[in-house]
MIVO-190420 format. One record per residue (C-alpha): residue in one letter; x, y, z; chain. Coordinates in pm, whole numbers, plus 50000, padded with zeros to 5 digits. Each point is the difference from the previous one (the first is absolute). Example, Ala and Ser with C-alpha at 12.3 -4.5 7.8 and 13.67 -1.06 7.14 Angstrom:
MIVO-190420
<atom A <51230 49550 50780> A>
<atom S <50137 50344 49934> A>
This chain:
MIVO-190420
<atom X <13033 45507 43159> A>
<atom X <50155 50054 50347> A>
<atom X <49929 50270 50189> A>
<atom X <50261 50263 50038> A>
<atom X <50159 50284 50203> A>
<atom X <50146 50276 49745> A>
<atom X <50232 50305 50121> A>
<atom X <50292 50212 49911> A>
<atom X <50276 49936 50209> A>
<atom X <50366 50123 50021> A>
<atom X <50283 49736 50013> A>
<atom X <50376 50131 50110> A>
<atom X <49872 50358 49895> A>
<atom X <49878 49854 49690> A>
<atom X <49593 50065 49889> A>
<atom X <49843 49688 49890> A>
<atom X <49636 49885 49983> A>
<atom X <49945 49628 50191> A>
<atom X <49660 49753 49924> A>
<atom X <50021 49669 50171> A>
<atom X <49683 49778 50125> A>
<atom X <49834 50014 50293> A>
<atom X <50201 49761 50247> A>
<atom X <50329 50063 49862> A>
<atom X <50156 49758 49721> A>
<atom X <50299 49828 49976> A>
<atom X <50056 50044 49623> A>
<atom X <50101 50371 49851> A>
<atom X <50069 50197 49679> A>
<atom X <50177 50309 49926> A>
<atom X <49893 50221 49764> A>
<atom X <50117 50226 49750> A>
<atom X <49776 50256 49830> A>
<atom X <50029 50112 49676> A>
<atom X <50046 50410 49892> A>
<atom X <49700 50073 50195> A>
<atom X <50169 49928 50388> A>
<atom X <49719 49913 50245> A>
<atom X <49742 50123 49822> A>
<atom X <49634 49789 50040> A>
<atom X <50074 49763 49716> A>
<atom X <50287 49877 50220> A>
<atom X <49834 49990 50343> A>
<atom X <49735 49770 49810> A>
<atom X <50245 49759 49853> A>
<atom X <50114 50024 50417> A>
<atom X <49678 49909 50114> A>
<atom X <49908 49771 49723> A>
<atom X <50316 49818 50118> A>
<atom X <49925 50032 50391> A>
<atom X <49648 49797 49865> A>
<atom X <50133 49748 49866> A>
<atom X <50213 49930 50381> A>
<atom X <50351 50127 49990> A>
<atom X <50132 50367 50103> A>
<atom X <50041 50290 49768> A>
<atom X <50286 50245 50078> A>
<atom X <50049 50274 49726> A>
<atom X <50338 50161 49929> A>
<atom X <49924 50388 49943> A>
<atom X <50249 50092 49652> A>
<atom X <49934 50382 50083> A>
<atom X <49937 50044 50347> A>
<atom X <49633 50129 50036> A>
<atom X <49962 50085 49679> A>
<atom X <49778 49838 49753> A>
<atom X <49711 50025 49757> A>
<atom X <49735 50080 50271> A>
<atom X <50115 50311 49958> A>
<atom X <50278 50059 49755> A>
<atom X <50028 50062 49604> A>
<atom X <50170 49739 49809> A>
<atom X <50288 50299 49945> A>
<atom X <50079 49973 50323> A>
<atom X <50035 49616 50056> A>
<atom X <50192 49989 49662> A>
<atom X <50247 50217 50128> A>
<atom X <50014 49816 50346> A>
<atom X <49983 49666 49848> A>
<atom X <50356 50086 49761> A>
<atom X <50190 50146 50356> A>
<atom X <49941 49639 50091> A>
<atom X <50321 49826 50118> A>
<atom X <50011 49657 49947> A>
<atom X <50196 49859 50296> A>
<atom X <49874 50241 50259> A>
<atom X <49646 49906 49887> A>
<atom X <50104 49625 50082> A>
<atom X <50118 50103 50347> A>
<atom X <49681 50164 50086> A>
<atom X <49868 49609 49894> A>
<atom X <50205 49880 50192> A>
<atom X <49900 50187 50305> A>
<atom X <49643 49915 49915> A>
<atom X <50066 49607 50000> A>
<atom X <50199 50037 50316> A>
<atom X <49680 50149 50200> A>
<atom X <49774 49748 49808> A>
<atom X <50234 49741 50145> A>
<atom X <50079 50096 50303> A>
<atom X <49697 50221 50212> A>
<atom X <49720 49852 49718> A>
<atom X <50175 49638 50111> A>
<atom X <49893 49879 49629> A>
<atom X <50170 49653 49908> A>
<atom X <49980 50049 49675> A>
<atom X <50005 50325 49727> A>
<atom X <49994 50042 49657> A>
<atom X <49956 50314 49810> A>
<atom X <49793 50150 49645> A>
<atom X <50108 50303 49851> A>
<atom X <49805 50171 49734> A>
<atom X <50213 50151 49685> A>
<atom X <50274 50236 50180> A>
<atom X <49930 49745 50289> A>
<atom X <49998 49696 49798> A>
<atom X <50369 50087 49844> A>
<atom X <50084 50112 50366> A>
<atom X <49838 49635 50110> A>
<atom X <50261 49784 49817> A>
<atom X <50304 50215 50138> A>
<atom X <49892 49948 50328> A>
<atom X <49920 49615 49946> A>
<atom X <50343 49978 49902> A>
<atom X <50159 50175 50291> A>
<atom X <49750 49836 50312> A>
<atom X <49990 49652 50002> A>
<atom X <49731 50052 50316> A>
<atom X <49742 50024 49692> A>
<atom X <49760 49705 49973> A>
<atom X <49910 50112 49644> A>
<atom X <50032 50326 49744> A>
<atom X <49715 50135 49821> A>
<atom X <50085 50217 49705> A>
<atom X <49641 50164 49845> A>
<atom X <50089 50212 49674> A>
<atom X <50377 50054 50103> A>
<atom X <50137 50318 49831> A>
<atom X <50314 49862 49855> A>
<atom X <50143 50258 49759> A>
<atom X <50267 49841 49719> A>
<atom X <50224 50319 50093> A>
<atom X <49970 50080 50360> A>
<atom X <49918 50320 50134> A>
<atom X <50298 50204 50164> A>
<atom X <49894 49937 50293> A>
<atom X <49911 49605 49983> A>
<atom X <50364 49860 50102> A>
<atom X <49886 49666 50032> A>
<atom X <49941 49737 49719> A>
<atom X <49683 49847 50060> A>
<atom X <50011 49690 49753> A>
<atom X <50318 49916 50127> A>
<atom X <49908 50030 50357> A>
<atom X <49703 49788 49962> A>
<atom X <50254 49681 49897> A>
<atom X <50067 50033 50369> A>
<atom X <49650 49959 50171> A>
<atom X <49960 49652 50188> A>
<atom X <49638 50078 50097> A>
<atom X <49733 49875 49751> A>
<atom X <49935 50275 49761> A>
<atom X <49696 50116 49821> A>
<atom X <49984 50236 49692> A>
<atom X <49657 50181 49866> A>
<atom X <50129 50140 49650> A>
<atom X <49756 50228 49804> A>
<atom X <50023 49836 49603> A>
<atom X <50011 50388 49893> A>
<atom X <50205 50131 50245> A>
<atom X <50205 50352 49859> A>
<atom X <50246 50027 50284> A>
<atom X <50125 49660 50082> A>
<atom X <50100 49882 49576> A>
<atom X <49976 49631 49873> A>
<atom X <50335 49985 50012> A>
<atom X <50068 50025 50332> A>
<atom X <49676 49821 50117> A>
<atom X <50147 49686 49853> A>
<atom X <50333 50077 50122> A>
<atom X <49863 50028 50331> A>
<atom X <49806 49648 49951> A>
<atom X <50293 49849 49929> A>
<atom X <50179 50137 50275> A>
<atom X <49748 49880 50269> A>
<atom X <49968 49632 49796> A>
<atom X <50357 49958 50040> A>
<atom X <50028 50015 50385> A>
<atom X <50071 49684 50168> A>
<atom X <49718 50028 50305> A>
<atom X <49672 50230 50001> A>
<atom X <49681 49921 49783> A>
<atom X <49963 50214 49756> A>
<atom X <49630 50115 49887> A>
<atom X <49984 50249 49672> A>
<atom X <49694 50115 49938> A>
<atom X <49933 50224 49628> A>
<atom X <49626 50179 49948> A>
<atom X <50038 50045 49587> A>
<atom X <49858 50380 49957> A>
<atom X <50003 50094 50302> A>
<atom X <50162 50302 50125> A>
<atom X <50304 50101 50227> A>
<atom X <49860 50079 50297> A>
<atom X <49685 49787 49938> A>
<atom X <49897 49932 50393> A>
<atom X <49932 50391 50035> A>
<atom X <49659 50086 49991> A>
<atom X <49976 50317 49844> A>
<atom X <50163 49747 49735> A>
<atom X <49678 49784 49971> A>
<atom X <49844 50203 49750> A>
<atom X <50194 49742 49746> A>
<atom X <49783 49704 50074> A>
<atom X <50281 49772 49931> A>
<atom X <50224 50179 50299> A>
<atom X <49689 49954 50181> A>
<atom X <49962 49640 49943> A>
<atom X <50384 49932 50012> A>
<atom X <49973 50155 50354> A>
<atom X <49706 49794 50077> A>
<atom X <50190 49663 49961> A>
<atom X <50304 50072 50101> A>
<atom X <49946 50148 50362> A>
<atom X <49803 49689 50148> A>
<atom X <50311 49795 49901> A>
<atom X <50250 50273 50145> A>
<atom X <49811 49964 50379> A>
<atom X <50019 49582 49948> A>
<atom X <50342 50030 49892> A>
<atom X <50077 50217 50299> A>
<atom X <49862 49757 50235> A>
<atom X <50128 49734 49860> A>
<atom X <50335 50092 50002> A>
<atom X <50008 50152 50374> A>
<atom X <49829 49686 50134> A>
<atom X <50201 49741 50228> A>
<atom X <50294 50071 50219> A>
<atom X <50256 49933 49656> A>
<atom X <49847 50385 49864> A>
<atom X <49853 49851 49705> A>
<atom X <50303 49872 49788> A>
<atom X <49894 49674 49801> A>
<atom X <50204 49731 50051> A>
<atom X <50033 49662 49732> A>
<atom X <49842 49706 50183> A>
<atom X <50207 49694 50058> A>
């Protein structure tokens, strides 16, 4: 592990929290928490991230608010006022500072349930991304009123090498549309495709208040070392990470 430099930040009047190493890198990701905002779960997964060599920038769903210090009530009730495309501008803004004053060659980003729906819109709207990370994405078979945006059918549109972490007993995201979104993603015609299933475990398996279940816990366990090589993989080399056939 790297050492860091860890702050909150604002970016174009936008809160965020920011990891990188010490010494800068040149490789980035942008995350996207789950219902808790930037609570400490997420700033770890940030500095777990800004460890393993390549910046952490975290989009803020609610603005300063987050479980630090607010019931789940509250962040329900935020989390459903969520709009779709002006949560992907705010993204956007984010991957415009992380390219531009950060300088990074190369970003990717990892969202976590909310974020890892919100992860595969995005994907398919910035071709800038190096990869998308989609941990536990909350993909409802009827979409909330205020979810405009089809995520399966978005994700058919992602260049950037993908990579899905799918809880085996997942109760928000249904069989159904996991394997509609599988096949979506195995159809494209460029960007690797990496699904990942943990049989038993739980939506929202990578949250530790979750790792009571010890097969959450160990589904976290494997999955998160291969998350931080996939992210450096992927942002590594001047071509942003896309794998290209040899010959």
């Amino acid at each position: 592990m790297k050492d860091i430099e860890a702050e909150r930040i604002t970016v174009g009047g936008l809160p965020a929290f920011f990891a990188r190493p010490l010494g800068r890198s040149r490789g980035g990701m942008l995350l996207l928490p789950m219902i808790t905002g930037i609570g400490a779960q997420v700033r770890e997964y940030a500095e777990d991230i800004a460890g393993a060599g390549l910046t952490a920038l975290v989009w803020d769903p609610f603005h300063g608010v987050s479980d630090d210090d607010a019931p789940r009530e509250r962040l329900v009730e935020l989390m459903n006022a969520l709009d779709d495309e002006e949560c992907i501008a705010e993204m956007r803004t984010l991957l415009d500072h992380m390219f531009g004053e950060l300088e990074l060659a190369s970003v990717g980003v990892i969202g976590w349930c909310l974020g890892g729906r919100l992860a595969l819109i995005l994907g398919s709207r910035d071709d800038r991304l190096a990869n998308v990370v989609a941990y536990h994405p909350s993909i409802h078979d009827q979409r909330p009123p205020n979810q405009t945006v089809d995520a399966v059918d978005s994700a058919g549109r992602i260049t950037a090498p993908v990579m899905v972490l799918h809880a085996g007993a997942d109760t928000v995201m249904s069989p159904a549309t996991f394997a509609r979104l599988q096949t979506t993603l195995q159809s494209r015609e460029s960007g690797a495709t990496v699904m990942h299933v943990y049989p038993g475990a739980e939506h929202g398996f990578s949250v530790r208040a979750r790792h009571t279940n010890p097969v959450n816990a160990a589904a976290y366990a494997v999955s998160w070392p291969q998350v931080l090589e996939f992210a450096a993989a992927t942002t590594a080399g001047d071509d942003r990470g896309r794998l290209r056939p040899s010959g």
